[in-house]
N, C-alpha and C positions, 0 to 999 in steps of 0.2 A: 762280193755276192750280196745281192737285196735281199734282207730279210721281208719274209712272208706277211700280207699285211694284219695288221690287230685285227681280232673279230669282236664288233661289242658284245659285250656279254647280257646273255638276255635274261630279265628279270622276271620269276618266277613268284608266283603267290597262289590260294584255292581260291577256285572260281567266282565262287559267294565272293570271294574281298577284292577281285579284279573288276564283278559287277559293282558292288560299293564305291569303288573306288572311282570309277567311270561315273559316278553321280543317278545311278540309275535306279538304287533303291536302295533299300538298308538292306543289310548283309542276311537279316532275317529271312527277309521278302526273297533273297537273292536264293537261298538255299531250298526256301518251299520251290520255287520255278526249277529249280534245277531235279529236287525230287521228283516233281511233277513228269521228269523228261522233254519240258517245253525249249531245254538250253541245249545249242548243238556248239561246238566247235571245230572246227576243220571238219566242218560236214559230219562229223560224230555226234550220236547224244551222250550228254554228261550226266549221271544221274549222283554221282559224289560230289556236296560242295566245295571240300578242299583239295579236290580234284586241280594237279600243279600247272599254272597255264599262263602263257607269256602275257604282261603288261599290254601287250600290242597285237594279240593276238584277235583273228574275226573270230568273235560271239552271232551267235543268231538264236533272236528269241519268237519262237511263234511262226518258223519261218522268214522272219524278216531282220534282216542284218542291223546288227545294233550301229548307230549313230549317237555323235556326242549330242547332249541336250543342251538346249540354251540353259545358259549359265544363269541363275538367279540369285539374288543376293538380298535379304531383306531383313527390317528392324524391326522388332513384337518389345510391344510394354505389355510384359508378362503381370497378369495379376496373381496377386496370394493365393495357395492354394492350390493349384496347377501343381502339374509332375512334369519338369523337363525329357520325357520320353516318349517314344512313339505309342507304346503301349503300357499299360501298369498292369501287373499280374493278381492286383488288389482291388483293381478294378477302379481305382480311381482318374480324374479328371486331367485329362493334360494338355498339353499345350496344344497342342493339333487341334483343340475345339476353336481356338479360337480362328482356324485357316479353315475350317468348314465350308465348302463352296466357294471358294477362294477360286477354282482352277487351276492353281501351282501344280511345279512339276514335283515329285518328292523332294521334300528338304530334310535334314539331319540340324540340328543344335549346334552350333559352336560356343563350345564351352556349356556351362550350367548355370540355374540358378537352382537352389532347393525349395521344398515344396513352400513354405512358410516369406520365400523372400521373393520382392515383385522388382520390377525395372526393364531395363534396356537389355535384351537378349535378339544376338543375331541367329542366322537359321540360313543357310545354302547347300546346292548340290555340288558344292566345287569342293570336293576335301581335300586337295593340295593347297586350295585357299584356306579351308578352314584350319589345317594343320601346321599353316603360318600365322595364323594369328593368333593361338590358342600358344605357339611354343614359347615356351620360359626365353627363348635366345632373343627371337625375331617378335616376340607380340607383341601390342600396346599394353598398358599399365590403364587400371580399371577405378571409375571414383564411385563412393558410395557414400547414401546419407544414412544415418544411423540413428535409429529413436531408443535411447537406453532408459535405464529408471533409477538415474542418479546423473548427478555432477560432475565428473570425472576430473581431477585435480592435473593440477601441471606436473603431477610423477607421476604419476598413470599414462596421462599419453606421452609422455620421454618414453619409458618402461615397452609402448606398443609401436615406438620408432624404433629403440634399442633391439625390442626382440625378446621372446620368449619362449623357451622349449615348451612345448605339451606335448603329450604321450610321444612321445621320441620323432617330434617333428620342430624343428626351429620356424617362429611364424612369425611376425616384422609386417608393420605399417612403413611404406614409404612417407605419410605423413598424415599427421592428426591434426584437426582443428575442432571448436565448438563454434557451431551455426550458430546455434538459438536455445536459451532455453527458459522453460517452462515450466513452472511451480517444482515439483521435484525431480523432472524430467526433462531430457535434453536430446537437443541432434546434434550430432558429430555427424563431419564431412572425411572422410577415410579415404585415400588414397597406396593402392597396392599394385608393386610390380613384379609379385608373386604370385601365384596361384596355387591353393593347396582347397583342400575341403573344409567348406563352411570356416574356413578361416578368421573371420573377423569374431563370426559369433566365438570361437575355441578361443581368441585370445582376449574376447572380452571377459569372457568366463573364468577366464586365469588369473582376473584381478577383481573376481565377484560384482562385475558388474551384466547385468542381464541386456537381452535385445530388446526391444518391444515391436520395433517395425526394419525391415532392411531394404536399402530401394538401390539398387545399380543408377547410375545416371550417366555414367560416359563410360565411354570404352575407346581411347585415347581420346581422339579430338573429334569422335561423335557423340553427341550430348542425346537424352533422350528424349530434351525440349518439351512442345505442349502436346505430344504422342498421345492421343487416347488412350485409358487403359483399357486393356485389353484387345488392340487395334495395333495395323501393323504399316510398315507401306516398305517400298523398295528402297535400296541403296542407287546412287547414283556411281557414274565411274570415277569421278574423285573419288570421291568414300570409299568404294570397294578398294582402289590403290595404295590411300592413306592407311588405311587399317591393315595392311600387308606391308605398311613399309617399314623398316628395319628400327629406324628412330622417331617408331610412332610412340606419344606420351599420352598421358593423361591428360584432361583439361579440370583445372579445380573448381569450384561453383556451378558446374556444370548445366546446375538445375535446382528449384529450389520444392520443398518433400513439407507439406502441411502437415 
């Protein structure tokens, strides 16, 4: 006797994170429309955003059946200052100024940079893409150049290969070098296949040495080159594929940080 066949099992999440996830807006945006009553599903209105609804299910917003949006994928040299967020409750400056009149479709951050640190920051509405590039497993390894206010000796950066606990997090450079330096000041070029918060700065901190400037410049083997600051442009489809592939690395010298 033929057993019965599988039935896939269908995947459930609230509506807010099924539109997010679809690329359509930020999960914020996604739950004011749904309070609004503008989101129907199976012909229903939803006015709860965790309201539980299949991966695959027709959404309709405004009356008109939701469709996948083109995919955008693009690179911002973030300047100092800037808040990696859609909005700041402080009311301060972020990155979206610099996409003003742009015509982009909603983008979201991949990854962060903090307010104080500038460089190569991507931004797409594909978050199964960004979700691969961002994971500890599958993402590239990220280089940065580093303006400290001192000299950093040859046990210091062993000490930032080796690894360090701060406040109950273990934090590790894949590798240290000095660029350049400068009367009592120096750049380090920093290379990390980690991702934790503010990272570099916490473990510069943990051998009393301060930051003064922090600049991302690749993000495996995308560099962030002669990118204007504060100016952005698209990825191409190498790029977009590179940066999602599994033994994507960092590139070292990536860029050079005046």
């Amino acid at each position: 006797m033929s057993k019965p066949p599988v039935r896939p099992q269908v995947i459930r999440h609230g509506l807010a994170r099924v539109l997010s996830k679809r690329g359509i807006c930020s999960r914020t945006e996604a739950s004011r429309w749904i309070a609004a009553g503008r989101v129907t599903v199976g012909g229903r209105t939803i006015r709860d955003p965790e309201h539980p609804t299949a991966d695959t299910a027709v959404v309709v917003i405004d009356g008109a059946p939701l469709s996948a949006p083109e995919r955008v994928y693009i690179a911002l040299n973030k300047p100092r200052g800037l808040v990696t967020s859609v909005t700041d409750e402080r009311g301060r400056d972020t990155i979206y100024r610099c996409l003003d009149g742009a015509g982009l479709p909603w983008m979201a951050p991949v990854g962060r940079l903090d307010k104080a640190s500038e460089g190569l920051l991507l931004l797409c509405n594909d978050p199964a893409w960004a979700d691969r590039v961002t994971s500890p497993e599958t993402g590239p390894g990220k280089v940065y150049h580093v303006q400290v206010d001192g000299v950093p000796d040859a046990a210091a950066m062993a000490a930032m290969v080796r690894g360090i606990s701060v406040d109950g997090d273990f934090l590790r450079a894949s590798s240290v070098q000095v660029l350049r330096i400068g009367g009592t000041n120096a750049w380090l070029e920093v290379a990390l296949d980690q991702g934790r918060n503010r990272q570099i700065r916490r473990l510069l901190a943990a051998l009393d040495i301060n930051v003064l400037r922090l600049v991302r410049v690749a993000i495996g083997a995308l560099a962030l080159g002669e990118l204007p600051k504060g100016q952005w442009r698209r990825l191409d489809d190498h790029e977009v594929r590179a940066l999602a592939a599994v033994d994507a690395q960092p590139t070292a010298r990536a860029n050079s940080t005046s």
